[in-house]
VEXDREN-2710 file (C-alpha; in Angstrom, 1 decimal):
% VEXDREN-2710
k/r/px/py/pz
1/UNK/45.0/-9.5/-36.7
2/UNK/42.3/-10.2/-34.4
3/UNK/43.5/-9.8/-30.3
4/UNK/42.1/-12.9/-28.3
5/UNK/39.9/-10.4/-26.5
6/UNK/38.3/-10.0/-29.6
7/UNK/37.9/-13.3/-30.8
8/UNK/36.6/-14.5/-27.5
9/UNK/34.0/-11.7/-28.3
10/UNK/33.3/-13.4/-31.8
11/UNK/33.0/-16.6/-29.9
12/UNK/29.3/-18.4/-31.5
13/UNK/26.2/-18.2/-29.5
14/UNK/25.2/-21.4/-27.9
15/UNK/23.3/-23.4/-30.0
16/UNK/19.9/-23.5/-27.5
17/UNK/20.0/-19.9/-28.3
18/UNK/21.4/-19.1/-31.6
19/UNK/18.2/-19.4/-33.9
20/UNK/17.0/-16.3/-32.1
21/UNK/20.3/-14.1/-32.2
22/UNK/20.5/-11.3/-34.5
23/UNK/23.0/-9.5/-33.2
24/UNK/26.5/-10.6/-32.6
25/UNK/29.5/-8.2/-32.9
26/UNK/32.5/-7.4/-30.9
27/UNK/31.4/-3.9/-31.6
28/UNK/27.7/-2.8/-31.8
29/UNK/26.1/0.5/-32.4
30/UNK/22.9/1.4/-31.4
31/UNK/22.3/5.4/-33.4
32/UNK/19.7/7.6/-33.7
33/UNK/17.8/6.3/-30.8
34/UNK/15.4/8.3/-28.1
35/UNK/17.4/6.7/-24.6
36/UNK/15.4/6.4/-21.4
37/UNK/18.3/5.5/-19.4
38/UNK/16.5/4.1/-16.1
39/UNK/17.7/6.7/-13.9
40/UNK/14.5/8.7/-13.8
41/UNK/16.4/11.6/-16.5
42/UNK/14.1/12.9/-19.0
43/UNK/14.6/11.2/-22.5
44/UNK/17.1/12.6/-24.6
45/UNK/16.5/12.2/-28.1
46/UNK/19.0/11.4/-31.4
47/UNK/21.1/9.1/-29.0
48/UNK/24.3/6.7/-29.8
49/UNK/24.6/4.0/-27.6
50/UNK/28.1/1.6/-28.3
51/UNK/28.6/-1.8/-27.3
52/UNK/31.7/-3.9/-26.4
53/UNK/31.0/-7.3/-25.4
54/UNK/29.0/-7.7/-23.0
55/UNK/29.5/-4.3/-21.4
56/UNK/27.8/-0.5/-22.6
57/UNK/31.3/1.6/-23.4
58/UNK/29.6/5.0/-24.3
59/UNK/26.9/7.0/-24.1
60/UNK/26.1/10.0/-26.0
61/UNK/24.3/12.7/-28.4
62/UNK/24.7/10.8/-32.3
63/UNK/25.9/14.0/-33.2
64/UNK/29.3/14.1/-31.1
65/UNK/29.4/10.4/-30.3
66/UNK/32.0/8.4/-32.5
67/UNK/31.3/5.2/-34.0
68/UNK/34.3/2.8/-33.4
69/UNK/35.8/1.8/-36.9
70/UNK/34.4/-1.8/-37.6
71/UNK/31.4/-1.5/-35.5
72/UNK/28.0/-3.0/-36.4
73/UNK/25.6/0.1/-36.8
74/UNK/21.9/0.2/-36.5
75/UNK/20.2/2.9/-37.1
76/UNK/17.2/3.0/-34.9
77/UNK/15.7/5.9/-35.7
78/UNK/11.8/5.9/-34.5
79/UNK/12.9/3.7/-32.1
80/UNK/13.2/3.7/-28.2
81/UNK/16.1/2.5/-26.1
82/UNK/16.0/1.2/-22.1
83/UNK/17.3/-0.9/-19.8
84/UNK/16.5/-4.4/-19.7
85/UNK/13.9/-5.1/-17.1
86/UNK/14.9/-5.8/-13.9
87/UNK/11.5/-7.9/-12.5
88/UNK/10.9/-8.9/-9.0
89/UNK/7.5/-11.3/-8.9
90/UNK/7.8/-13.8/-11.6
91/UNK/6.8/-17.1/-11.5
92/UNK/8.3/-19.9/-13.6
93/UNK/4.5/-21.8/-13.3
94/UNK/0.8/-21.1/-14.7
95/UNK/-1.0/-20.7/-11.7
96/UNK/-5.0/-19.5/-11.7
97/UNK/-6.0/-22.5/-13.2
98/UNK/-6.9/-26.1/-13.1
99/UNK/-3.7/-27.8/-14.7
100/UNK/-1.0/-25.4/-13.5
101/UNK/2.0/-26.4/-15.3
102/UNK/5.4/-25.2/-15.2
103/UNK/6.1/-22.9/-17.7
104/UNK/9.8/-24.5/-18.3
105/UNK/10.3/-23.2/-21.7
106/UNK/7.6/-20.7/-22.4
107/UNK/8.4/-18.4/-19.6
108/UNK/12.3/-17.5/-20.2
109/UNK/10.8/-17.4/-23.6
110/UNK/8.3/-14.6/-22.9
111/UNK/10.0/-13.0/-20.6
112/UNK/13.1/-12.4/-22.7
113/UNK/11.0/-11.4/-25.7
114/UNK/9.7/-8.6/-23.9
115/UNK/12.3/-7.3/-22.2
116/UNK/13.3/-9.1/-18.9
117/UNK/16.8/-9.4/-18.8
118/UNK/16.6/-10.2/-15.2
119/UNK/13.9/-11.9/-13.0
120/UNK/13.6/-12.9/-9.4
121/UNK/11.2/-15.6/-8.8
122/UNK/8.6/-15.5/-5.9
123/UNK/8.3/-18.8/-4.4
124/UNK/8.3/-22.2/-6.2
125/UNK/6.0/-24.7/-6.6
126/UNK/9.0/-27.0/-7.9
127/UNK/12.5/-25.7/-6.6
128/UNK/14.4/-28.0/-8.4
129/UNK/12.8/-27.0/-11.3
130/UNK/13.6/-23.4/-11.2
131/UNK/17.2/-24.2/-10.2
132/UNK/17.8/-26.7/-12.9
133/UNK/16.2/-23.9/-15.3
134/UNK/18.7/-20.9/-13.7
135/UNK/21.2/-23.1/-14.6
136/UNK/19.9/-24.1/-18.7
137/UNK/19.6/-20.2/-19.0
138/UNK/22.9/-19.2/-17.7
139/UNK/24.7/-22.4/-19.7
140/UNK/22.6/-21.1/-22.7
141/UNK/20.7/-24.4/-23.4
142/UNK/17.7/-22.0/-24.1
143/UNK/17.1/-18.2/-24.1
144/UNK/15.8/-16.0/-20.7
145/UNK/16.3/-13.7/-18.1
146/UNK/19.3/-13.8/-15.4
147/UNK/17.0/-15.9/-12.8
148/UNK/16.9/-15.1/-9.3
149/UNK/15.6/-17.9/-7.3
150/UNK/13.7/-17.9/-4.1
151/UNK/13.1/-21.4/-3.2
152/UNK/9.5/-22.8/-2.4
153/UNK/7.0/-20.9/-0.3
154/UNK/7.5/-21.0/3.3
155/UNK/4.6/-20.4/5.4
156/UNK/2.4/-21.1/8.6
157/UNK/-0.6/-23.1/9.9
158/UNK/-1.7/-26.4/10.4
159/UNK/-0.3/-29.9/8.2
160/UNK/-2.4/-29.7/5.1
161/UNK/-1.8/-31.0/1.7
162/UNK/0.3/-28.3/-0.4
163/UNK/3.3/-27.7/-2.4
164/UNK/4.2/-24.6/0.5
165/UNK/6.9/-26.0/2.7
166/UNK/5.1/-25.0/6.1
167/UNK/7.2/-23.9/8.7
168/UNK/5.8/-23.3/12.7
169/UNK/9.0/-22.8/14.7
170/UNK/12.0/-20.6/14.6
171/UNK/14.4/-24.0/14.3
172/UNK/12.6/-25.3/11.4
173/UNK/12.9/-22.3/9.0
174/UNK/16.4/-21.8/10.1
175/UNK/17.0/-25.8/8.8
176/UNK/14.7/-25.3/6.0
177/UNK/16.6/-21.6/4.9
178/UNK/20.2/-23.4/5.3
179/UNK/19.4/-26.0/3.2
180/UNK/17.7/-24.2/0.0
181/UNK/20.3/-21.5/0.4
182/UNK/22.8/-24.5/0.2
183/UNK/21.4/-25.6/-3.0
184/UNK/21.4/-22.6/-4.8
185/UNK/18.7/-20.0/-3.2
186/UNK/19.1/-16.5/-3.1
187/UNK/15.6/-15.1/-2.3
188/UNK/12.9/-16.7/0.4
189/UNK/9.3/-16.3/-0.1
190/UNK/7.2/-15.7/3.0
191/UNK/3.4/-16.6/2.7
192/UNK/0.4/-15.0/4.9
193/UNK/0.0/-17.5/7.8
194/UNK/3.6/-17.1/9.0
195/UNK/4.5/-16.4/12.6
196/UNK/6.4/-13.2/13.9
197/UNK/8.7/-15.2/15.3
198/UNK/9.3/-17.3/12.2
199/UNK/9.7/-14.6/9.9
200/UNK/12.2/-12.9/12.3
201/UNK/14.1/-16.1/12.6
202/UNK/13.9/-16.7/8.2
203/UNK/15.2/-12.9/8.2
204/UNK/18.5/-13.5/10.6
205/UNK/18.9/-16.9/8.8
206/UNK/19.2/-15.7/5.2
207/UNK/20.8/-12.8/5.5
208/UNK/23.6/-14.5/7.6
209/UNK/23.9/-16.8/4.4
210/UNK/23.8/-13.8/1.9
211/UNK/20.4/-14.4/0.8
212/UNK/17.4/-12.1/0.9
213/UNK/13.7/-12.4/2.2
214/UNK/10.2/-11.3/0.6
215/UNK/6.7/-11.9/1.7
216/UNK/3.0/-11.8/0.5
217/UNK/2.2/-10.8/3.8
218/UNK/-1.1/-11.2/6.0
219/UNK/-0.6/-12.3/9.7
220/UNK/2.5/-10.1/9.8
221/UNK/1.9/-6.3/9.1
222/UNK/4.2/-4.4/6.8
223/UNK/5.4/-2.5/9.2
224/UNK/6.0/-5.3/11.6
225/UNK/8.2/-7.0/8.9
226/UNK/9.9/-4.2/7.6
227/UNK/11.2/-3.4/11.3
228/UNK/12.3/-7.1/11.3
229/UNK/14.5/-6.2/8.2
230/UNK/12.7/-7.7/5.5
231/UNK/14.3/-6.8/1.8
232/UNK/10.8/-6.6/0.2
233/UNK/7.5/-6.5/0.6
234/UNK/4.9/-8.0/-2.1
235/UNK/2.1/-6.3/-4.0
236/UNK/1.6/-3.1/-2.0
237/UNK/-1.3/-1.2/0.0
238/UNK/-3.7/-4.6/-1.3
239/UNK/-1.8/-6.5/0.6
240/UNK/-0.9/-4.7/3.7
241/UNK/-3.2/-5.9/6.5
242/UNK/-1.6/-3.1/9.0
243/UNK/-4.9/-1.1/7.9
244/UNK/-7.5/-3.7/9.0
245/UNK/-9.8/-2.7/12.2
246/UNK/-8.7/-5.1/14.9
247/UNK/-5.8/-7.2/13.9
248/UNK/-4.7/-9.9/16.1
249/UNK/-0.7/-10.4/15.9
250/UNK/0.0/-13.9/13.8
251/UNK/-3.2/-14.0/12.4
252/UNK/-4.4/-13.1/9.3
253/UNK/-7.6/-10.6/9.5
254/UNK/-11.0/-12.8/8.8
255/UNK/-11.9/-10.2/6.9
256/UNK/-11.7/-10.1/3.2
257/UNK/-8.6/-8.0/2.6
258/UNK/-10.9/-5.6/-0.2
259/UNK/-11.9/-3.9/3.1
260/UNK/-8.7/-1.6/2.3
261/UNK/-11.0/0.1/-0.9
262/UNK/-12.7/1.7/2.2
263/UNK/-8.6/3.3/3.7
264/UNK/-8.1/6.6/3.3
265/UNK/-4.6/6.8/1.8
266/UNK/-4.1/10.4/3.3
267/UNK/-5.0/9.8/7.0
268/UNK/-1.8/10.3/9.5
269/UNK/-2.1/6.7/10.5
270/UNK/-1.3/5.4/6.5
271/UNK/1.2/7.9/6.5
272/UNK/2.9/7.0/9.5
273/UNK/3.3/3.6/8.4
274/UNK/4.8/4.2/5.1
275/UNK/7.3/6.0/6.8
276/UNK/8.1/3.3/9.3
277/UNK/8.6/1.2/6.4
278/UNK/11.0/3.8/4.6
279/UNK/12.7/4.3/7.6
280/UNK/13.2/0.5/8.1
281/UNK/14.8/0.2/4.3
282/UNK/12.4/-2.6/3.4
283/UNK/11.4/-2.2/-0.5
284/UNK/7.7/-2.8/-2.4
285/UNK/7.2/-4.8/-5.4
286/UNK/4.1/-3.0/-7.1
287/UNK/1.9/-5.2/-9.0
288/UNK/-0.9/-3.2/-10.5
289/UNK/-1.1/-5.1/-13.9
290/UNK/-2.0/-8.8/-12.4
291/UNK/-4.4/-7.1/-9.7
292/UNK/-6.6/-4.8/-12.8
293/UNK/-6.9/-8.7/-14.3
294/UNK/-9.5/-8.8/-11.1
295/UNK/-11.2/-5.5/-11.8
296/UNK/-14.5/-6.6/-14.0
297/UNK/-15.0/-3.1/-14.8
298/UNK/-11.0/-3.1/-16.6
299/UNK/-10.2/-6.5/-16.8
300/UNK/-9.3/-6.9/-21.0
301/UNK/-8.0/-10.5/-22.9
302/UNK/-5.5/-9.1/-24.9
303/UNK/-4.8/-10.8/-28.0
304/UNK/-1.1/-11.1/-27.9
305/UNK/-2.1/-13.1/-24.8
306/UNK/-4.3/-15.5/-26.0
307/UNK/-2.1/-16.5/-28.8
308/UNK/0.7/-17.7/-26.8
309/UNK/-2.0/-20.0/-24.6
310/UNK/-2.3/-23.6/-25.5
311/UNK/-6.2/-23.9/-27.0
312/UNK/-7.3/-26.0/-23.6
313/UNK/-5.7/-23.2/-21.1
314/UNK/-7.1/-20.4/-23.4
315/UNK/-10.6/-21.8/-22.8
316/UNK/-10.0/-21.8/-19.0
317/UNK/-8.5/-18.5/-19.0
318/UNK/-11.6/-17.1/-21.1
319/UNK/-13.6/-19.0/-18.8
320/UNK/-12.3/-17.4/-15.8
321/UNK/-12.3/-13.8/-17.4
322/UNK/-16.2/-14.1/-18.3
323/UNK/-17.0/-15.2/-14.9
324/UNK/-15.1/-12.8/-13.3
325/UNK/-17.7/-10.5/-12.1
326/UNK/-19.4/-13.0/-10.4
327/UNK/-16.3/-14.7/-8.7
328/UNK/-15.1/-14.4/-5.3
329/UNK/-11.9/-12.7/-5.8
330/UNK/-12.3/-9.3/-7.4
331/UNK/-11.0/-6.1/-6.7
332/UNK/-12.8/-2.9/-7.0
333/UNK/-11.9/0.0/-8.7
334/UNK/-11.7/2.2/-6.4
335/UNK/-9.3/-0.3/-4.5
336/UNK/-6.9/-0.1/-7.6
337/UNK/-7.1/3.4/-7.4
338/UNK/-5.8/3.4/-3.5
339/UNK/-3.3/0.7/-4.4
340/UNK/-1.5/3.4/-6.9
341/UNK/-2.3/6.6/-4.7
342/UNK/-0.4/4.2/-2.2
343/UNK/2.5/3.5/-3.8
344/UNK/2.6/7.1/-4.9
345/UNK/3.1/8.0/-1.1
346/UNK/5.6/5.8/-0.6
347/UNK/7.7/6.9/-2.9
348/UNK/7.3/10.7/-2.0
349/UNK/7.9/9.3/1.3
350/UNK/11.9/7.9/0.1
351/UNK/10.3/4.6/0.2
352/UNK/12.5/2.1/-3.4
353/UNK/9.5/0.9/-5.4
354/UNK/10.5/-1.8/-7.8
355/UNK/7.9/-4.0/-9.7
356/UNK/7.0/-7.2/-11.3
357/UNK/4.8/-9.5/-12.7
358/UNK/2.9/-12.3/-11.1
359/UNK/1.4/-14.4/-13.9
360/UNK/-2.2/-15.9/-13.3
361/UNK/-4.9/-17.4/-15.2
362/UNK/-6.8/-14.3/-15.6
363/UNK/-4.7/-13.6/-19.0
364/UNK/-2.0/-12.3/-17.4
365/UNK/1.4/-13.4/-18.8
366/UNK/5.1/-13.6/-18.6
367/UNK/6.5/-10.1/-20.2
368/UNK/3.6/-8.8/-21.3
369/UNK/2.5/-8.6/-18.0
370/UNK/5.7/-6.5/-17.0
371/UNK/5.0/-4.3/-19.5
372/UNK/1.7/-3.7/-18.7
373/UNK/3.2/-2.6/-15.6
374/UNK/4.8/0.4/-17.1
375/UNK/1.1/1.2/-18.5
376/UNK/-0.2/1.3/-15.1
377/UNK/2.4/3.2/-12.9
378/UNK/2.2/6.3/-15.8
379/UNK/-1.6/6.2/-15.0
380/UNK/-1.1/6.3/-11.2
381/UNK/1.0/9.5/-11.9
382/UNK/4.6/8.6/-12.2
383/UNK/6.5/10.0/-15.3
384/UNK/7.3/8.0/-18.3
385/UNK/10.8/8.2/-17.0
386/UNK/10.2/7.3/-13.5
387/UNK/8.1/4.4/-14.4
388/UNK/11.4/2.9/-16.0
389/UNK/13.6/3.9/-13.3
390/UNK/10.7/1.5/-11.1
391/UNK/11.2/-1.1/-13.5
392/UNK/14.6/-1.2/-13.7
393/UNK/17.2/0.2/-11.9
394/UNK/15.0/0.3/-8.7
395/UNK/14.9/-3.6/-9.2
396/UNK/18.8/-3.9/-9.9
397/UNK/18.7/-1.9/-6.2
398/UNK/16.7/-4.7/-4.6
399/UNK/18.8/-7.6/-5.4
400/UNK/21.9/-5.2/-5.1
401/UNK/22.8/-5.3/-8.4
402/UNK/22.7/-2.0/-9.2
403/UNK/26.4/-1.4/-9.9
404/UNK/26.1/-3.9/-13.1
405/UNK/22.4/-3.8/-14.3
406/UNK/19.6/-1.5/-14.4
407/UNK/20.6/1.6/-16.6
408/UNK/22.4/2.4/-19.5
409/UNK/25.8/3.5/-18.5
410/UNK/29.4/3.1/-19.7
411/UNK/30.9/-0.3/-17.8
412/UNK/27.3/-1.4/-17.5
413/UNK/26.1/-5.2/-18.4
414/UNK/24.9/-4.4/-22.1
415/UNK/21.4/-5.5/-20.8
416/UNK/18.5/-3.6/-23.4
417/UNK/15.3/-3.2/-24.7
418/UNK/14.8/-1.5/-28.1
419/UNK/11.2/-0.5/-29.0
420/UNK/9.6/0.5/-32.0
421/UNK/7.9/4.0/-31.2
422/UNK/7.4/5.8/-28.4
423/UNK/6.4/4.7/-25.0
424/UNK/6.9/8.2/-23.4
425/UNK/4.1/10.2/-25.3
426/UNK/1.9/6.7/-26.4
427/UNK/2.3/4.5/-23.5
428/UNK/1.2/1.8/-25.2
429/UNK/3.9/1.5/-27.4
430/UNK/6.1/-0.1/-24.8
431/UNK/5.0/-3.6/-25.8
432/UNK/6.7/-3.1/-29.2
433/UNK/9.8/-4.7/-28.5
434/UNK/12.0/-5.4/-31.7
435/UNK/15.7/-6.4/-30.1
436/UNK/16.6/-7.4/-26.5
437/UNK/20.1/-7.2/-25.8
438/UNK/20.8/-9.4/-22.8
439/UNK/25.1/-9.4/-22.7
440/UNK/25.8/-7.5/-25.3
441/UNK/24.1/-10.0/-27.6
442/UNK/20.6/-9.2/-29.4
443/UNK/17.7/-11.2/-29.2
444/UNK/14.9/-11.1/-32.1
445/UNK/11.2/-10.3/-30.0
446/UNK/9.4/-11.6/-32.5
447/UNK/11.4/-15.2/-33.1
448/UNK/11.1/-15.5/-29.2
449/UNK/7.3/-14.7/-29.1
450/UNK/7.3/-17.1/-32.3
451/UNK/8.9/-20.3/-30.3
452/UNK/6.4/-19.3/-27.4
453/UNK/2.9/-19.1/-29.0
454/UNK/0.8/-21.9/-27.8
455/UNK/3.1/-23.6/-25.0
456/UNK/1.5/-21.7/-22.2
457/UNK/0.0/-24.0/-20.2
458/UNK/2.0/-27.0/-22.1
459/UNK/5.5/-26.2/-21.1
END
């Protein structure tokens, strides 16, 4: 006779989610697998991995590994196991082109079918939105990523039209902080035209609420926030105006911030800042893939991509990649190639690197992007393993989730990504995501992907 444990275990998926389940056991097996467990360890091969619930309950070689009696097995041999991603720039919109729209069902989508199983949103265009969307995820209305959400984008400057909430005085962001974080905010987004003073005052506020602060900085330095106690800083070296020749505190540099291709990386003065910011215990959210979308000389439209566009978004987005070369905004290579020598040094420096996404309308999408992320950080000279450890447990460390997400370890959320191949000696492989297991419940990649081809841009 079944315990109740166990038939609360057996209890049906919801039905937003059910047509994309296909696995649901008390008891699940994962055998034969190569496990990257997200703790930087080398890959162990012919791996057994069981799962109870929603929790991980053992860990081991297949060999000397039992197999509870009753369990579903899968044999996953040829196949990759890691943790469910643990992302830290996602957006829940389509921004980069002319009818942004929110992606309200494509995006959990994506993200989920590629292996997010957690997400933390960078700023908002519509709060409510993202909230109400938290909560259709969690209630299992539709399938997606444990969402993190960070409230709209607070910045500086003068009134202008915008969906930022702009904020000029210590009082205001305090009021403007207390009431997001009453409605259901965990995470603050600071933009580039904030004050000193303002950020310090949006630091105090949230964390005396329990919330946390990030920032695509510009007017404040890195260093400058991170003594502040900022949680995390945005996009890396590209964005850290601490390097330009005469900044003027509060202002962002007139200069167009490419003038950091021209940094030396190695000089004492880069240094010293990287370990000001280590020292200070303020994270990085490395973005490579979304910034190489800007690099004519790299910049590529995959495929998979253009499929899940709706046909009037793919023609912008196709539009925007051939005139990429002669727009504005474009990043050299040699840029990209300080921005990973960068984050390189800050991590031999102590400094917690996590990672995420930023989709735009150069292409670059929801999960794939992540991925692509993976792709990147091996290429800027982090191992296989490390580059996992980046992606996920280091991002279960900057929300402070570690002790439940992030690896793959007995009492852990059952939170995984199974790939066909291998992404440690073919990189590439990474995108070939079969099963996510988000809970202890497995998700079918390619029923997700199916439900998302052609909403981007729609919904």
């Amino acid at each position: 006779m079944l315990t109740l444990t166990l038939l609360a275990l057996l209890q049906a998926p919801a039905p937003g989610v059910a047509q994309f389940v296909t696995v649901h056991a008390p008891v699940v097996a994962l055998t034969h697998v190569q496990l990257i467990d997200g703790t930087g360890a080398p890959a162990r091969p012919d791996q057994t991995v069981i799962l109870r619930g929603d929790r991980i309950e053992a860990v081991g070689p297949a060999a000397s590994t039992p197999v509870p009696a009753g369990a579903t097995v899968l044999d996953l041999a040829g196949h990759t196991v890691m943790p469910g991603l643990v992302s830290l720039h996602e957006h829940t919109y389509f921004g980069g082109v002319r009818r942004m729209t929110q992606m309200s069902r494509s995006g959990p989508l994506l993200y989920l079918a590629y292996g997010v199983t957690t997400a933390m949103t960078a700023g908002a265009q519509f709060p409510y939105q993202e909230l109400n969307l938290k909560r259709a995820v969690d209630a299992g209305v539709l399938p997606g990523p444990r969402f993190f959400i960070s409230g709209p984008y607070l910045t500086g400057g003068p009134p202008r039209t915008t969906t930022n909430r702009i904020v000029n005085t210590p009082e205001d962001v305090r009021r403007v902080i207390a009431y997001w974080a009453g409605e259901g905010a965990t995470w603050f987004k600071f933009g580039g035209q904030v004050s000193r003073a303002v950020l310090r005052a949006g630091i105090e506020e949230a964390h005396a609420r329990g919330a946390r602060v990030t920032g695509h900085l510009c007017s404040v330095t890195f260093t400058e926030a991170a003594a502040m106690g900022i949680d995390a800083l945005q996009h890396g070296f590209i964005t850290a105006s601490d390097y330009v020749p005469d900044k003027q505190p509060d202002v962002c540099p007139p200069q167009n911030m490419r003038i950091q291709a021209d940094v030396d990386v190695s000089s004492p003065e880069v240094q010293a800042r990287i370990r000001a910011i280590v020292a200070a215990g303020a994270a990085v959210v490395s973005t490579l893939g979304v910034y190489e979308t800007f690099v004519p000389e790299r910049a590529r439209l995959s495929p998979r991509a253009l499929e899940l566009l709706d046909p009037e978004t793919r023609k912008e987005v196709e539009a925007n990649h051939a005139g990429l070369a002669q727009g504005g905004l474009t990043v050299p290579p040699r840029l990209l190639a300080k921005m990973m020598e960068w984050e390189r040094a800050f991590v031999a420096a102590g400094g917690l690197l996590g990672a995420g996404c930023d989709p735009w309308g150069t292409g670059f999408l929801p999960g794939l992007g992540n991925l692509r992320n993976y792709e990147l950080l091996v290429e800027a000279g982090f191992s296989p393993e490390e580059s996992v450890r980046i992606l996920t447990l280091n991002g279960a460390r900057i929300l402070g989730e570690d002790g439940a997400i992030g690896s793959i370890a007995p009492g852990k959320r059952a939170d995984l990504v199974v790939i066909r191949g291998d992404p440690v000696r073919s990189p590439a492989t990474i995108t070939e995501v079969v099963t996510v297991f988000k809970d202890g419940v497995g998700f079918d990649s390619a029923r997700l992907r199916a439900e998302a081809a052609g909403r981007v841009g729609i919904n």
